[in-house]
Backbone of each chain as ProteinMPNN parsed JSONL, in Angstrom:
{"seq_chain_A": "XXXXXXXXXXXXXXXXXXXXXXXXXXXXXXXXXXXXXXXXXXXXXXXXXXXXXXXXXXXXXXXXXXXXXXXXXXXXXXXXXXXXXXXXXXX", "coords_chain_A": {"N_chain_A": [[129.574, 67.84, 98.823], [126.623, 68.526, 100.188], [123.403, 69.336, 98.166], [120.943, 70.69, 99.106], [117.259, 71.434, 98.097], [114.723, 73.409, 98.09], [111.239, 73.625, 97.786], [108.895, 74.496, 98.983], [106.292, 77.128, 100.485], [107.447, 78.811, 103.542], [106.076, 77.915, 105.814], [105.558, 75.707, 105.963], [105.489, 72.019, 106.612], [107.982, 70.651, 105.064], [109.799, 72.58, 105.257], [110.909, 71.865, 108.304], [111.539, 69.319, 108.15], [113.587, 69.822, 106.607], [115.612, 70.867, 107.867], [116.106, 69.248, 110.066], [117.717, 67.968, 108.504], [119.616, 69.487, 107.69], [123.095, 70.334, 107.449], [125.937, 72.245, 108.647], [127.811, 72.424, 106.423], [126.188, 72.29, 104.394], [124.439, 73.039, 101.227], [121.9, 75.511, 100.571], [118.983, 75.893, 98.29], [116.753, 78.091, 97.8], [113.267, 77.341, 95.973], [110.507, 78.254, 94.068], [107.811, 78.849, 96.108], [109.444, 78.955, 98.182], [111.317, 80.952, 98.137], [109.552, 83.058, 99.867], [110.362, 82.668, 102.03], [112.801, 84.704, 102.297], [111.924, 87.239, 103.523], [111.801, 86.388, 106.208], [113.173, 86.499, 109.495], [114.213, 83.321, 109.91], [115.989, 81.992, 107.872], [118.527, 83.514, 108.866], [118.957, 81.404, 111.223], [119.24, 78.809, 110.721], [121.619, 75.743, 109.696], [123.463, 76.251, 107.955], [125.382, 78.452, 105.906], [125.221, 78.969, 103.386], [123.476, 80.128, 101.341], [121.007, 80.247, 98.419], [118.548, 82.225, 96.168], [116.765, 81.536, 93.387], [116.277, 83.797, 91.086], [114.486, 83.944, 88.886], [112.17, 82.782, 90.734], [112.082, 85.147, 92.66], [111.192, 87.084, 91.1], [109.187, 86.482, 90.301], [107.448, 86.334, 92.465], [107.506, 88.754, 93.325], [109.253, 89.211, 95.434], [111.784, 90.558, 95.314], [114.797, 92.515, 96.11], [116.838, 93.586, 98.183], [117.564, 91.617, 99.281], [119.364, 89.213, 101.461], [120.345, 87.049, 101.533], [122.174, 84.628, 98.53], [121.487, 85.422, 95.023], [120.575, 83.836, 92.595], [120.519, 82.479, 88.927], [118.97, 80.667, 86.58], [120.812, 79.645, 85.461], [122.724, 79.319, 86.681], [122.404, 77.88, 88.74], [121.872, 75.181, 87.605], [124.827, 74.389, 86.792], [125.271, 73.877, 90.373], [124.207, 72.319, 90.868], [125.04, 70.213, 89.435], [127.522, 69.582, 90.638], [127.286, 69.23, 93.5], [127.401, 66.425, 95.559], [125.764, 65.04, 96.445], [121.954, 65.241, 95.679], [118.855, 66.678, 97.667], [115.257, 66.623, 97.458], [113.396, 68.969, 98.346], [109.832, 68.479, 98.98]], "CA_chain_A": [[128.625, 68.855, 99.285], [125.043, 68.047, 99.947], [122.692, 70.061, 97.83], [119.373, 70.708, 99.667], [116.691, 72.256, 97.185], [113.241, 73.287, 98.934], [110.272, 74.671, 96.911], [107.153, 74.882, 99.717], [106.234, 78.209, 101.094], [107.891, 78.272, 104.797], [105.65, 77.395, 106.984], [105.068, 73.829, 105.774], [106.421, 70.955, 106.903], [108.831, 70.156, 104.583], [111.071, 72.543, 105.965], [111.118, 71.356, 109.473], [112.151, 68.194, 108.207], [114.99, 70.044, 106.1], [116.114, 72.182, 108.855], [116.826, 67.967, 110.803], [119.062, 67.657, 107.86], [120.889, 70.3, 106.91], [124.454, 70.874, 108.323], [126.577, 72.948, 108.53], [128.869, 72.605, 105.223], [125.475, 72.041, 103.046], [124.046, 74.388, 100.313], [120.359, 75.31, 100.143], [118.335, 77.107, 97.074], [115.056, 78.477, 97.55], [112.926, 77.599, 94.899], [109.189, 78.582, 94.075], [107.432, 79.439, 97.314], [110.379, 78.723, 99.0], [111.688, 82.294, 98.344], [108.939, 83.744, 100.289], [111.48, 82.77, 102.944], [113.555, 85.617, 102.343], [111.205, 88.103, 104.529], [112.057, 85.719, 107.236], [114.286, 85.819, 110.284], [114.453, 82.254, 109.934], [117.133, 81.963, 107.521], [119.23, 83.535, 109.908], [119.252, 80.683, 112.235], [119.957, 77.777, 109.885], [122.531, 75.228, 110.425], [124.263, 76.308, 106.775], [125.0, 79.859, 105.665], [125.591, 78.844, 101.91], [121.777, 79.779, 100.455], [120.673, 80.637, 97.419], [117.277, 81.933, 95.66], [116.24, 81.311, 92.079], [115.713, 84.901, 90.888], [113.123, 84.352, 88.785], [111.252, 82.874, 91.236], [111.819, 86.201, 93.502], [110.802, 88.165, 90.496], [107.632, 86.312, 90.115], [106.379, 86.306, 94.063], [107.19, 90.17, 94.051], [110.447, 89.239, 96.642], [113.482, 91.164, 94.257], [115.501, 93.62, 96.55], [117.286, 93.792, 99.754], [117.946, 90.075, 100.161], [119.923, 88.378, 102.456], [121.099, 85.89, 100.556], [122.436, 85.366, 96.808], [120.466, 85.151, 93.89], [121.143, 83.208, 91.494], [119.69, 82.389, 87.553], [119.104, 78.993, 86.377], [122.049, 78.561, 84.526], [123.874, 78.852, 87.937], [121.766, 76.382, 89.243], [122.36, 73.837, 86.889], [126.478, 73.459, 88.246], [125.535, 74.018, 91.161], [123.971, 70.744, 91.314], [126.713, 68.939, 89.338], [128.896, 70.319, 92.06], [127.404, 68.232, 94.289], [127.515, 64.587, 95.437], [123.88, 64.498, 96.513], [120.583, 66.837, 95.653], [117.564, 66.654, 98.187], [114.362, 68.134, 96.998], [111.941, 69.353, 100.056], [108.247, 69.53, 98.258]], "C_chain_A": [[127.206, 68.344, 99.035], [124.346, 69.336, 99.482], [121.05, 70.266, 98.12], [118.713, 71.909, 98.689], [115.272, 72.154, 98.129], [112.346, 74.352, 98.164], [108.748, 75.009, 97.543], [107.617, 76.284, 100.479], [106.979, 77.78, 103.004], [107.288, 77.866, 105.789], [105.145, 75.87, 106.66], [105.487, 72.92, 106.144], [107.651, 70.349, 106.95], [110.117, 70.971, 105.316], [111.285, 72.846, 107.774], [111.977, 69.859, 109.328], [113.611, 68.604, 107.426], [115.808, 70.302, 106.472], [116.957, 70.744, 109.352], [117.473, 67.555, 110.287], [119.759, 68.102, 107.388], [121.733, 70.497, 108.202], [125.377, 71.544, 107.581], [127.673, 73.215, 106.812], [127.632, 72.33, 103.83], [125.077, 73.037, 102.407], [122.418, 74.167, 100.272], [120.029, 76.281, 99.337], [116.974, 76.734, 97.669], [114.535, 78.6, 96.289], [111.329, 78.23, 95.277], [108.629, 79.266, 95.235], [108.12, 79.735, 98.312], [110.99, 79.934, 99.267], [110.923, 83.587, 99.391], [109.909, 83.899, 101.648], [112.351, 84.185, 103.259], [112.984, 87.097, 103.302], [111.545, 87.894, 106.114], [113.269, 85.407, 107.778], [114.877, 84.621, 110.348], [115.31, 81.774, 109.16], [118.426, 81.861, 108.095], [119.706, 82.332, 110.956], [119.566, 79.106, 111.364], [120.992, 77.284, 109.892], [123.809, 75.819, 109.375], [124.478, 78.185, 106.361], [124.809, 79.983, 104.111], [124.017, 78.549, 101.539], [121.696, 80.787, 99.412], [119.409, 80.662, 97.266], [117.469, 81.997, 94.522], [115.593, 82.997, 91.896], [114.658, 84.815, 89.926], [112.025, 83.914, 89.567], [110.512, 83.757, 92.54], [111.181, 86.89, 92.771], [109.196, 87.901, 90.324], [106.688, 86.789, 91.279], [106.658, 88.264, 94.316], [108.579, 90.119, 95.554], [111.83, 89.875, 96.27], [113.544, 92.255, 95.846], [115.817, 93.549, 97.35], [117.508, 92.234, 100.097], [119.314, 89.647, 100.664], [121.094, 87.894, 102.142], [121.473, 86.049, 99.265], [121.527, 84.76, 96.195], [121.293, 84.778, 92.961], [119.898, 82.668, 90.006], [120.345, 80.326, 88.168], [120.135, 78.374, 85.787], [122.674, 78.464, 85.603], [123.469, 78.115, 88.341], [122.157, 75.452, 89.069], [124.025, 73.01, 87.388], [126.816, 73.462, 89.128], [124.881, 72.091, 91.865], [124.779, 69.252, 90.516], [127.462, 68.733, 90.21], [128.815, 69.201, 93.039], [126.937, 67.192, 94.503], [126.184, 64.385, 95.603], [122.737, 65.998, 96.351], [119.646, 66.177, 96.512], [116.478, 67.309, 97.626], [113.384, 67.851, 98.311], [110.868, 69.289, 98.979], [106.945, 69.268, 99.393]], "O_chain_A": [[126.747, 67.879, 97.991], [124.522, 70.365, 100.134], [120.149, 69.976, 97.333], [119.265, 72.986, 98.464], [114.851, 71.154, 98.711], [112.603, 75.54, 97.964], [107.785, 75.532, 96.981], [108.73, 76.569, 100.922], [106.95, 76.658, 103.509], [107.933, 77.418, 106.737], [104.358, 75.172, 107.299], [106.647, 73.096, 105.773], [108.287, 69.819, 107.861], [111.11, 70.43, 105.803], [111.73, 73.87, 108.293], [112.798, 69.402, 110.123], [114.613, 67.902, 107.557], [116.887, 70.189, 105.888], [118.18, 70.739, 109.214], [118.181, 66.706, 110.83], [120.603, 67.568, 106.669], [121.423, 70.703, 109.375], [125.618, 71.523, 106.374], [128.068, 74.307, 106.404], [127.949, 72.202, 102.647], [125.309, 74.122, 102.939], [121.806, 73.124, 100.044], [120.53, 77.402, 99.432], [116.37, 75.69, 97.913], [114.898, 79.464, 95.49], [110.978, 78.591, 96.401], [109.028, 80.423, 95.362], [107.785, 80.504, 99.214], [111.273, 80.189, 100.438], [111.431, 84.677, 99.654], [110.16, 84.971, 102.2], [112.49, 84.618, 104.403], [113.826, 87.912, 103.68], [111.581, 88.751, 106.996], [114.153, 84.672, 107.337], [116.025, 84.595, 110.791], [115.717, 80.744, 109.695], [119.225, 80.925, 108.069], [120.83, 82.401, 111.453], [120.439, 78.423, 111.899], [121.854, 78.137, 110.103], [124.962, 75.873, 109.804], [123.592, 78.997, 106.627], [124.297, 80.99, 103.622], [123.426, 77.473, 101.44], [122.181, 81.917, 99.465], [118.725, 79.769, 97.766], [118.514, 82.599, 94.274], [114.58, 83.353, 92.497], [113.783, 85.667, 90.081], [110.929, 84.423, 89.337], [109.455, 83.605, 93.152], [110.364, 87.583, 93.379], [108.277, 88.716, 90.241], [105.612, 87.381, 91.201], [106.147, 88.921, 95.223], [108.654, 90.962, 96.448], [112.849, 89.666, 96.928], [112.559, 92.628, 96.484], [114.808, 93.29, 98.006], [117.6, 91.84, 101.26], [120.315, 89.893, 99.991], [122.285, 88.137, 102.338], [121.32, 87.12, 98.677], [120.856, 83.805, 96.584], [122.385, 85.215, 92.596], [118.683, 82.544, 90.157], [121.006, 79.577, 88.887], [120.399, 77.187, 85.598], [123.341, 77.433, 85.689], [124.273, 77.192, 88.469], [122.73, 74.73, 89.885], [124.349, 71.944, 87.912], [127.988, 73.249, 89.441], [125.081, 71.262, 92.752], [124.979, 68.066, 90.781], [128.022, 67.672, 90.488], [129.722, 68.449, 93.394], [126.028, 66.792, 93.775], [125.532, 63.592, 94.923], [122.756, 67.169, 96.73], [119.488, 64.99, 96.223], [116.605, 68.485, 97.285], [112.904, 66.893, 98.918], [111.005, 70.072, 98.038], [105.847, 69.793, 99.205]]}, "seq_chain_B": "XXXXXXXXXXXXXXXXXXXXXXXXXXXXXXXXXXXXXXXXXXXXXXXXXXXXXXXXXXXXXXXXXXXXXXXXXXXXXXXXXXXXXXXXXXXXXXXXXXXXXXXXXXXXXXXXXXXXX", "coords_chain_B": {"N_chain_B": [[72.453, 88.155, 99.935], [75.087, 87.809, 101.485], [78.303, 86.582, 100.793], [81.511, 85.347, 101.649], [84.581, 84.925, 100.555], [87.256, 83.004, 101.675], [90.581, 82.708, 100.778], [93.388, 80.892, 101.281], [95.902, 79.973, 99.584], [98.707, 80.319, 98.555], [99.627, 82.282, 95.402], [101.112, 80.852, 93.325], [101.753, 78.808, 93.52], [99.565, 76.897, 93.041], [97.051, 76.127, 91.122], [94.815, 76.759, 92.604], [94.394, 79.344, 94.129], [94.012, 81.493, 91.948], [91.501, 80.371, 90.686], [90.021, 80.76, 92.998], [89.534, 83.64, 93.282], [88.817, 83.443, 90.603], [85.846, 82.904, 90.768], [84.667, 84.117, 93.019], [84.514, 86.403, 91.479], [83.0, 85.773, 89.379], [80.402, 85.258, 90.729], [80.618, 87.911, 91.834], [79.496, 89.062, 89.368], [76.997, 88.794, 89.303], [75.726, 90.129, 90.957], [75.962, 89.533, 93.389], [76.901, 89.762, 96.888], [79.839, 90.633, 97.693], [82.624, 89.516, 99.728], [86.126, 89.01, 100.678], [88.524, 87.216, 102.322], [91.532, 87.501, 103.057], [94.317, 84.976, 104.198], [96.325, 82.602, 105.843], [98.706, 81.465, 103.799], [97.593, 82.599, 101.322], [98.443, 85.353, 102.036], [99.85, 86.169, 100.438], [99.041, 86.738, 98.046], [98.84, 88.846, 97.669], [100.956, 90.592, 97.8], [102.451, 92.954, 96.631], [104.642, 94.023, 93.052], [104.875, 91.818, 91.584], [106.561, 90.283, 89.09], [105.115, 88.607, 86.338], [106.719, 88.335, 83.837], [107.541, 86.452, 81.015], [107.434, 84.54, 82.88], [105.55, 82.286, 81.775], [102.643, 82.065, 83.345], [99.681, 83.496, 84.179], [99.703, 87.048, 85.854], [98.545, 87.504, 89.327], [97.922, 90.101, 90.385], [96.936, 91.229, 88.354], [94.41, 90.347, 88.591], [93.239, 91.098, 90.756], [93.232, 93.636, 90.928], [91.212, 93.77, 89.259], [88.911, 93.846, 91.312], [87.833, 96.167, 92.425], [85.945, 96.971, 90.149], [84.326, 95.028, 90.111], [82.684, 95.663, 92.234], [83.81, 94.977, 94.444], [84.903, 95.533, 97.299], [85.187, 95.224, 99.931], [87.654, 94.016, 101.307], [89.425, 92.084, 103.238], [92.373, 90.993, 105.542], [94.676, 88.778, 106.928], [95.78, 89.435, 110.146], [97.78, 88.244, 111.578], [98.557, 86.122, 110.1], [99.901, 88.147, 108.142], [102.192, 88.77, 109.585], [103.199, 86.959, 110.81], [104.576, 86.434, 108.15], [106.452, 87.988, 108.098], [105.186, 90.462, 106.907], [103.741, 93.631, 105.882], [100.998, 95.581, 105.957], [101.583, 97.648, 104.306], [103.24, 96.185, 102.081], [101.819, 95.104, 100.987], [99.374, 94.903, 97.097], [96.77, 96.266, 96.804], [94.487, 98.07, 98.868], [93.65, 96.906, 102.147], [91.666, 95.683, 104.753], [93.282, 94.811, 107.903], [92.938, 91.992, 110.021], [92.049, 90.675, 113.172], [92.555, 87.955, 115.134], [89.517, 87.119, 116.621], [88.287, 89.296, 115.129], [88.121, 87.974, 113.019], [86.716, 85.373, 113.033], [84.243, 86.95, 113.536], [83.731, 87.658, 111.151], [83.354, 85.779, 109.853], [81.441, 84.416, 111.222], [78.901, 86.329, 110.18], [78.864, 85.998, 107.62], [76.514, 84.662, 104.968], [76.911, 83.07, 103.213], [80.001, 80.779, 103.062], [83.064, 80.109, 101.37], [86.064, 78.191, 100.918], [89.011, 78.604, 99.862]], "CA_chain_B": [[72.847, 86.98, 100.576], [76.551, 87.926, 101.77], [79.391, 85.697, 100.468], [82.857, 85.222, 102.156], [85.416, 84.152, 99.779], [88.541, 82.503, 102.556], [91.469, 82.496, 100.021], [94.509, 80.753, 101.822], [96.859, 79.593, 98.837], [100.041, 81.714, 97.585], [99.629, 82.402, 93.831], [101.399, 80.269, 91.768], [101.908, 77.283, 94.013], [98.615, 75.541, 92.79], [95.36, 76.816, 90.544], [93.365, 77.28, 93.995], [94.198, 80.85, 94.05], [93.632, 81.989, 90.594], [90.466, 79.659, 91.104], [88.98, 81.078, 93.948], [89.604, 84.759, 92.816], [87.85, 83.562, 89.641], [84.755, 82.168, 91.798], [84.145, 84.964, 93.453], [84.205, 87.528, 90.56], [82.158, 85.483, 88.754], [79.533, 85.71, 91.772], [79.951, 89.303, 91.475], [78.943, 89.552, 88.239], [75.392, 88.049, 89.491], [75.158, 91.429, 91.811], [76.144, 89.184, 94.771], [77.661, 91.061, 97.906], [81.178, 89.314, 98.094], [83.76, 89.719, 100.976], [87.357, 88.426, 100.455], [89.352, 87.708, 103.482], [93.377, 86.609, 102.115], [94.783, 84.511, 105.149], [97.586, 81.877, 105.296], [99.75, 81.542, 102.756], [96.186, 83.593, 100.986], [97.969, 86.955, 102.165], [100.772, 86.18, 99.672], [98.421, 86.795, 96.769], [98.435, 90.729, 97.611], [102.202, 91.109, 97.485], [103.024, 94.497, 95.44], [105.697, 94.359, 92.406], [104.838, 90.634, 91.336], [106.421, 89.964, 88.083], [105.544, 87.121, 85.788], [106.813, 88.65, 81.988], [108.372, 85.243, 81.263], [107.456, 83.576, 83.529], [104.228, 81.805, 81.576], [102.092, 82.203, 84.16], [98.975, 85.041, 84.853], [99.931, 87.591, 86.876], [97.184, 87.103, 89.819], [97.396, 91.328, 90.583], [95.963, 91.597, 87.589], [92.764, 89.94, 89.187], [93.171, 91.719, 92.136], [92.945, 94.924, 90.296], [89.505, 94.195, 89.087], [87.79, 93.91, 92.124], [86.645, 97.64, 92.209], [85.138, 97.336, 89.445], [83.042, 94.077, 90.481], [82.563, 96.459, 93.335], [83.845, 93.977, 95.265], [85.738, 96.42, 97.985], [85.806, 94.747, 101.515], [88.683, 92.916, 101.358], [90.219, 91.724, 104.655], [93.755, 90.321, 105.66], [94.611, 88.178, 108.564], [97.084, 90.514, 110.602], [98.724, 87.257, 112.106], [98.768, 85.902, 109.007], [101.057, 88.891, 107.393], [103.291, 89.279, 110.618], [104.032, 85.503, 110.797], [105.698, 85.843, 107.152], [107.405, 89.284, 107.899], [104.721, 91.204, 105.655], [103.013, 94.409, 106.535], [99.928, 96.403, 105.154], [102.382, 98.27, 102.721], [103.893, 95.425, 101.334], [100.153, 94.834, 99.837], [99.349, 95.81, 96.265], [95.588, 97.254, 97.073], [94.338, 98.4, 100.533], [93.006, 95.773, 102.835], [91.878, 95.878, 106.363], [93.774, 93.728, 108.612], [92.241, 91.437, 111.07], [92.616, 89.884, 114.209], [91.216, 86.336, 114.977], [88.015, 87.541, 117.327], [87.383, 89.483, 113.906], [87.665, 87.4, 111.352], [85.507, 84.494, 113.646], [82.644, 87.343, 113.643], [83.325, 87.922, 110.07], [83.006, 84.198, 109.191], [79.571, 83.797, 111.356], [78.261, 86.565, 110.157], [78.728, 85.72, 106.248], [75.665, 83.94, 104.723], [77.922, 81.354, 103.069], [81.713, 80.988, 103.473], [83.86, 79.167, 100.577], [87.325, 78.177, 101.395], [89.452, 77.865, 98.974]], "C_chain_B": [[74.522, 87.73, 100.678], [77.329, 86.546, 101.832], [80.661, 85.657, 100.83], [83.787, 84.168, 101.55], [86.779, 84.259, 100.96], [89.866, 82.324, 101.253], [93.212, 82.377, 100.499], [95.487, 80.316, 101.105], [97.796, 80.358, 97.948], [99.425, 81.51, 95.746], [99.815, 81.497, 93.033], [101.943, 78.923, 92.225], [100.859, 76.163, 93.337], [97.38, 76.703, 92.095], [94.605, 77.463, 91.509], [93.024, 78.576, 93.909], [93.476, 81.577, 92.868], [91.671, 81.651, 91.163], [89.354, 80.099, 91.451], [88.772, 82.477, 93.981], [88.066, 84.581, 91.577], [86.324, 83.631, 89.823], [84.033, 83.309, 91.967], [83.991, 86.688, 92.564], [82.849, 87.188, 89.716], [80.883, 85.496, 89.89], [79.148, 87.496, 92.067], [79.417, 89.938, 90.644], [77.551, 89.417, 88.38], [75.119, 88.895, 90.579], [75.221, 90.17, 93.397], [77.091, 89.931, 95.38], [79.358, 90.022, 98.28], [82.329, 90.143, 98.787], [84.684, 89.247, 100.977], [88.216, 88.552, 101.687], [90.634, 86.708, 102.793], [93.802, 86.357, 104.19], [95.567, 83.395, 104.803], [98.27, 81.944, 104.139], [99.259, 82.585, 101.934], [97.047, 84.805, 100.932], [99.568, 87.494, 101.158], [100.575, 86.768, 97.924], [98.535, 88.212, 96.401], [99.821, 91.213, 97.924], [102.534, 91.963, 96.398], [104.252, 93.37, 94.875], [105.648, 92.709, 91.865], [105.099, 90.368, 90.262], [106.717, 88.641, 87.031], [105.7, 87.158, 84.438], [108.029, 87.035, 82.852], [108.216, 84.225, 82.075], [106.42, 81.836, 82.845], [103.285, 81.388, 82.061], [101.154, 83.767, 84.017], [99.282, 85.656, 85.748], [98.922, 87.762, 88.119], [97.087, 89.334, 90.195], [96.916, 91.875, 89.544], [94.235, 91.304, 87.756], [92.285, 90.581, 90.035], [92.738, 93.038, 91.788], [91.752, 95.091, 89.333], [88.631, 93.993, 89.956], [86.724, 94.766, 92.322], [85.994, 97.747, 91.666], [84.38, 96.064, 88.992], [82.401, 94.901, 91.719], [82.579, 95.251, 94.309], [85.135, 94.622, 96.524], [86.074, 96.228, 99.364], [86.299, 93.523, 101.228], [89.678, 92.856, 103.124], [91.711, 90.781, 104.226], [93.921, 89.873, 107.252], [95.959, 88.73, 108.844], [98.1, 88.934, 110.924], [99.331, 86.053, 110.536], [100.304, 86.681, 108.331], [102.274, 88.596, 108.442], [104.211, 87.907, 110.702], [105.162, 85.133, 109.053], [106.535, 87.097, 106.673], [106.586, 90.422, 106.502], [103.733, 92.319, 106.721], [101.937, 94.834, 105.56], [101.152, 97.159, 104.096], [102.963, 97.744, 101.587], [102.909, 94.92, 100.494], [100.126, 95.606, 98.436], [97.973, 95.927, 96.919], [95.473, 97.25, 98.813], [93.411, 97.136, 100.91], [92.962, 95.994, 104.104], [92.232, 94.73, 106.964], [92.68, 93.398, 109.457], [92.193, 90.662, 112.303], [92.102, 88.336, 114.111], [90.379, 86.266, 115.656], [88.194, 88.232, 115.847], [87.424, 89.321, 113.123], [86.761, 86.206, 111.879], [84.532, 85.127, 113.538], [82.667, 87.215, 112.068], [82.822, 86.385, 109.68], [81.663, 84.124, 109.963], [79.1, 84.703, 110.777], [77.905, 86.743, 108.864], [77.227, 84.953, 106.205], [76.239, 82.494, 104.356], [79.491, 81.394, 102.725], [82.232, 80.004, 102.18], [85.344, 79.095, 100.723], [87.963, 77.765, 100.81], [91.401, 78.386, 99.554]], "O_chain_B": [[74.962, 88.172, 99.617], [77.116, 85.635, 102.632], [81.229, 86.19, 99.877], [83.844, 82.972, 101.84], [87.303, 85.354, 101.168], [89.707, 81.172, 100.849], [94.079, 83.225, 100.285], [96.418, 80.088, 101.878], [97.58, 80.874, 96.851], [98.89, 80.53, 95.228], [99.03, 81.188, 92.136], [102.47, 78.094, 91.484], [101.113, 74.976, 93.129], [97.01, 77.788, 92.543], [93.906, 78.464, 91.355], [91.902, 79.038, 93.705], [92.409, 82.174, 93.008], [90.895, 82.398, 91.759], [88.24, 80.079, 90.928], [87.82, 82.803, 94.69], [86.961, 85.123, 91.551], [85.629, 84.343, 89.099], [83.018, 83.595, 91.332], [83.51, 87.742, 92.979], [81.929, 87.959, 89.441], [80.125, 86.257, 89.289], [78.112, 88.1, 92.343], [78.913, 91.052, 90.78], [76.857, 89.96, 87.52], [74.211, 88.485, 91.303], [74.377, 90.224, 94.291], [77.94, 90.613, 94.806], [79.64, 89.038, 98.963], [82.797, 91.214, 98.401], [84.349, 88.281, 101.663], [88.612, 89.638, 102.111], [90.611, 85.606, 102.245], [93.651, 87.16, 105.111], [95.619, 83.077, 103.615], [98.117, 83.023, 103.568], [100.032, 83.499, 101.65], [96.769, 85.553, 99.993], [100.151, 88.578, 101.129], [101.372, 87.06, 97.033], [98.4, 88.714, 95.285], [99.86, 92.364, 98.359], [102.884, 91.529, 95.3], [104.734, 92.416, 95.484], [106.815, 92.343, 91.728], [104.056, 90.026, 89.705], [107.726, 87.96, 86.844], [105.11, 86.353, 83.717], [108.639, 86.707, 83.87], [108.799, 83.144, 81.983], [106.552, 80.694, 83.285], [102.772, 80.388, 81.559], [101.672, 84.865, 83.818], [99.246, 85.02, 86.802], [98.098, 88.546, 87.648], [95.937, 89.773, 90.189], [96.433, 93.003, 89.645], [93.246, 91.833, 87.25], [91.075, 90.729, 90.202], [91.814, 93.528, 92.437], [91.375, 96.122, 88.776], [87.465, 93.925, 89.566], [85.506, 94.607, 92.395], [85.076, 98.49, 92.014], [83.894, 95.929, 87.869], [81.315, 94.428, 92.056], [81.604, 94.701, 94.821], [86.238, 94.077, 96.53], [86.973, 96.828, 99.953], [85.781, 92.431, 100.993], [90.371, 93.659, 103.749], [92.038, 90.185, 103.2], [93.511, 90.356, 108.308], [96.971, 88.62, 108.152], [99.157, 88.782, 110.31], [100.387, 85.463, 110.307], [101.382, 86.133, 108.098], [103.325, 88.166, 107.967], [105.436, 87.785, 110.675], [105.979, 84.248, 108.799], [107.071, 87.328, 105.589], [107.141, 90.954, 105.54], [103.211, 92.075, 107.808], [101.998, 94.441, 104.395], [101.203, 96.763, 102.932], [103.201, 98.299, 100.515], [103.136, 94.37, 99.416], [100.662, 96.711, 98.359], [98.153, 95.491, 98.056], [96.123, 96.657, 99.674], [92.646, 96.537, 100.154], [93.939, 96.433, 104.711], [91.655, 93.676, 106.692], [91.712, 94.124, 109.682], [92.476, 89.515, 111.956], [91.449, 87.768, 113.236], [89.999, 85.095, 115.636], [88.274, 87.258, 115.098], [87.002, 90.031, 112.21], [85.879, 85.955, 111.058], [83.529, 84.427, 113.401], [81.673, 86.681, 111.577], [81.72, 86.19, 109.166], [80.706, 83.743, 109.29], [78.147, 84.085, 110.302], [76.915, 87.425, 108.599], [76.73, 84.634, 107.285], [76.139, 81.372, 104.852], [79.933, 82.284, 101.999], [81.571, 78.968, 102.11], [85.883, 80.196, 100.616], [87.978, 76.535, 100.785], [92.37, 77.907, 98.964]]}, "name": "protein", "num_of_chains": 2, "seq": "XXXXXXXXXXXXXXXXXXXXXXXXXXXXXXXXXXXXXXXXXXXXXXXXXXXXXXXXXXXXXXXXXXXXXXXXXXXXXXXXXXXXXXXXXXXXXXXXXXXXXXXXXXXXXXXXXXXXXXXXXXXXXXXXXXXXXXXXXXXXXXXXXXXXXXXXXXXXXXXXXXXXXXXXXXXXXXXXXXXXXXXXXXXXXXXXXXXXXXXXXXXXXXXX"}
């Protein structure tokens, strides 16, 4: 399992170039700005459905409630990237 | 002299924000007339319910919540700004008037001096 991690707000670059490499069977976490995502239809259309945010970094930006996706703490984090064979980071 | 503080950087991505908040308070303390327009990423700064216990980080609506009393009260928001990241006027912690882009171009000429942080 490829582990794609992306921490820029969404309209940046980085994930345009993440979007040309994620497929279908990969996992992505929203970190830092990256959660701002969660407001955004754009999730929705993603090649992967398996996403995760970093809850404290929803709790910080003010993004807690009604999401989409799962939330997850840092300790889940941590085997979630043992788990798998490769980590990307978007910054 | 009228001052237009541009503040386009989310919170806690990079100092800028904090920064340019700080900037322009400290300008109000010197009885200057200061105008805050939050645009790009900027309109992320005025997201209600922001909490950073734990986090070790300043909470920036704590900055935000002394403007009134720099009397620093025309605050603008770039409407295309909010809409492009699924955010509305309610999702703001204080009131802000939205703006189109014909009026935030008049607002920017008709500042004395513009800082863009």
């Amino acid at each position: 399992m490829l582990l794609h991690l992306i921490s820029t707000a969404p309209n940046h670059t980085a994930w345009q170039d993440m979007q040309t490499a994620l497929t279908e069977d990969a996992c992505l976490v929203l970190l830092a700005d990256a959660v701002y995502a969660v407001k955004l239809p754009l999730l929705a259309n993603l090649a992967t459905t398996t996403i995760y945010a970093l809850e404290d970094d929803l709790r910080l930006r003010g993004m807690e409630g009604n999401n989409p996706i799962q939330v997850i703490s840092m300790a889940e984090l941590v085997p979630l990237t043992l788990k798998a064979k490769h980590c990307i980071s978007w910054f | 002299m009228r001052y237009l503080f541009q503040l386009r950087h989310s919170p806690y991505h990079s100092p800028l924000a904090r920064e340019a908040l700080d900037m322009a308070l400290a300008f109000a303390a010197f009885d200057q007339h200061i105008q805050l327009l939050f645009s790009g990423d900027g309109v992320y700064q005025l997201v209600k319910g922001q909490n950073t216990q734990n986090a070790g980080v300043k909470n920036i609506s704590k900055t935000l919540d002394a403007l009134a009393m720099y009397d620093i009260n025309d605050v603008y928001v770039c409407h295309d700004a909010l809409s492009r990241r699924g955010l509305t006027l309610a999702d703001l912690s204080l009131p802000a008037k939205a703006l189109d882009a014909a009026a935030i171009s008049q607002l920017l000429h008709q500042a004395d001096k513009v800082v863009s942080l």
